[in-house]
C-alpha positions, 0 to 999 in steps of 0.5 A: 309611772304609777298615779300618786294621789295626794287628795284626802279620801273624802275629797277624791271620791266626793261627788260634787254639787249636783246644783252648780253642775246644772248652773253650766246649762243656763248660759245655753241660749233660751235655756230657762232655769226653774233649778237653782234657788238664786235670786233674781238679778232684777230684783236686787237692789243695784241702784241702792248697793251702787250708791252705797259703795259710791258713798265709801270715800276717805278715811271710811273706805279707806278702812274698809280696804284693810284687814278686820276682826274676825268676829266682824266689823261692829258696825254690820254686827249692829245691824244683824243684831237689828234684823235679828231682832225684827225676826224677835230674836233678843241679840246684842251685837257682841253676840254676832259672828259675821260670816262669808255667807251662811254656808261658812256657818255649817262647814265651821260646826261641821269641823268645830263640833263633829269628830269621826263618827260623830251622828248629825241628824237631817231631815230627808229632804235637805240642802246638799251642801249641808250633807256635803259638809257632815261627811267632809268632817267624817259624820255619819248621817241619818236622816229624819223623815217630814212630812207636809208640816216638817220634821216628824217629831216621832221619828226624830224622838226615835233618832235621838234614842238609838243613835244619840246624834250630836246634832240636828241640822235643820231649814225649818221655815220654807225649808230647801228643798220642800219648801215647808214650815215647822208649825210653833207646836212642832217647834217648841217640841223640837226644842223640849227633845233636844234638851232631854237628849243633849243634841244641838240643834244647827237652825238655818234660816235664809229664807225666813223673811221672804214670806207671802202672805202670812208671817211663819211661826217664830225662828227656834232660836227666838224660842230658847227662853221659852223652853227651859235649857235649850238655850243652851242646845240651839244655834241660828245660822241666817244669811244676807244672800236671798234678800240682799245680795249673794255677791257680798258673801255675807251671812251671820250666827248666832248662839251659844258663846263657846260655840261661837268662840270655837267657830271664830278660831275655826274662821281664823284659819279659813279667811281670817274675816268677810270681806271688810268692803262688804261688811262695810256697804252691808252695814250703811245699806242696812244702817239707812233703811234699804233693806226694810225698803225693799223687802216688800218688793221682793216678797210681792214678787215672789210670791206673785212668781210662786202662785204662777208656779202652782197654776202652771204645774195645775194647768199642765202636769195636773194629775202626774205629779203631786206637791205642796204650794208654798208660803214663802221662800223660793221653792217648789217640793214635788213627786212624780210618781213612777217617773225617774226624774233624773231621766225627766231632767235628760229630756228637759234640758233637750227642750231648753228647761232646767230642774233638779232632780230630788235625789241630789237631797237626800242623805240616804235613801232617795225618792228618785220620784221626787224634784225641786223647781225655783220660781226665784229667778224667772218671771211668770211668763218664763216660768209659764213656758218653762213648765210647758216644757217640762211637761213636754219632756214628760210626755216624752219619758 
């Protein structure tokens, strides 16, 4: 019988995640992974969650048992409209679409804003899954050179004259994968463009609060007064799974109110809301202080883990590679030159360490010179060994 295929083009020739494809490999015994940017179990706060969830009794879990609005419970929306206000974005709760994690955010504008051919613009590098969800929606994609301050603003000026994009997705604060940050002047400037050449610019921030030791410069959002009409051309996806904890699926957006509405009838046929037990701790958890709690802790830890990272690639790998040590997030950016790091990866995971190899993030051409390492979910004496063996599997190569 001849084969019938029922699957949507788009779908049945789409690779998929090159980082949860590797997420196999981790559970071999005395693997180390540097590769996906998970956070550290050890690091969550579980005690604190577990009391929370302990604390939802009577009439309090039994609602968080039953269906909810679509735009969220009010009571988590508060506090997002809390922290956003901490990252000095001026938000009411009204304003607050809770999400299933961020990532719902870019797939409900990639299927509310874009039709087919529609251009989105990206930086080169980006995060996977954002690219994965512009083609889905049938966009073409045209990426956006960085360099080590991110996007290039000549470049992109370029972009939006020849090729009219109807947005521009970007991680500006220790961006995944390179880890770099927008300087305020980039930014303001980013924003004056987007405004002359009527292209929404999609913010995605999950990392923005796990800085070291200097704070980054404010979100593109909390800047849309100050450059005038671009409140009307920005929007901020940001989500809960790097600092508190990813099993609760929580994310939220922010931005202009059409868009907001398109994406909650979007949502509406997706999962009708998050899950209304998880809004529920979320919003106690938020609500008593947790969070701003262990905030420090993580960003001491990480920090800690990432200057291990650097001092590590030094020791080892010294002059054959190069890369850019990082002041926040959980990311490494690095280029080997000469070296196919997809081929670097065959010989890594033979002596048990994980990497990404840096094809997986561009939309077009690809440095395959390039790879992403995670300091997120090792301590440093793992990633200590982890590098050794990379540069093991490098002299290998």
């Amino acid at each position: 019988m001849t084969h019938i295929s029922f699957v949507n083009d788009r779908y049945a020739n789409a690779p998929g995640s090159p980082i949860r494809e590797l997420k196999r490999f981790t559970e071999l015994p005395g693997m180390i992974s540097l590769a996906g940017g998970y956070p550290a179990p050890e690091l969550m706060d579980s005690i604190g969650l577990q009391k929370i969830f302990s604390s939802l009794s009577g009439p309090a879990f039994a609602s968080a048992l039953e269906y909810g609005g679509t735009e969220g419970a009010i009571a988590l929306r508060t506090e997002l409209a809390r922290l956003s206000n901490s990252r000095g974005i001026t938000v009411e709760p009204g304003e607050v679409l809770t999400l299933s994690g961020s990532q719902q955010g870019i797939d409900l504008l990639a299927r509310t804003l874009l039709s087919k051919d529609d251009t989105v613009l990206v930086e080169a590098p980006t995060y996977p899954a954002a690219i994965s969800a512009f083609r889905f929606a049938g966009a073409a994609i045209h990426q956006v050179a960085t360099d080590d301050e991110g996007l290039v603003l000549e470049d992109l000026e370029r972009a939006l004259i020849r090729l009219k994009p109807k947005a521009l997705y970007t991680v500006p604060t220790f961006g995944n994968p390179s880890g770099r940050t927008l300087g305020e002047g980039r930014r303001r400037e980013l924003l004056k463009l987007a405004v002359r050449h009527r292209c929404l610019v999609i913010e995605d921030d999950p990392y923005g609060d796990l800085w070291f030791d200097q704070a980054p410069p404010p979100s593109l959002y909390s800047m849309r007064h100050a450059v005038d009409g671009a409140e009307r051309v920005v929007t901020y996806l940001s989500s809960l799974s790097k600092t508190l904890a990813p099993g609760l699926r929580l994310g939220w957006m922010l931005g202009p109110a059409e868009l907001r509405r398109a994406c909650v009838l979007a949502k509406q046929t997706d999962d009708m809301h998050a899950s209304t037990l998880t809004q529920a701790a979320a919003a106690a958890y938020l609500a008593q202080g947790l969070f701003a709690e262990n905030l420090p802790r993580l960003r001491s830890i990480y920090g800690k883990r990432a200057k291990a990272l650097v001092r590590a690639l030094n020791l080892q790998l010294g002059d054959r590679i190069e890369f850019t040590a990082p002041g926040g997030g959980m990311f490494v950016w690095g280029r080997a030159p000469g070296v196919d790091t997809a081929e670097w990866l065959k010989a890594a995971i033979e002596r048990s360490v994980l990497f990404v190899p840096g094809a997986a993030f561009y939309a077009q051409e690809a440095d395959n010179a390039t790879f992403r390492l995670s300091f997120a979910g090792q301590d440093e004496a793992g990633i200590a060994i982890g590098v050794s063996r990379l540069e093991e599997a490098l002299r290998f190569l």
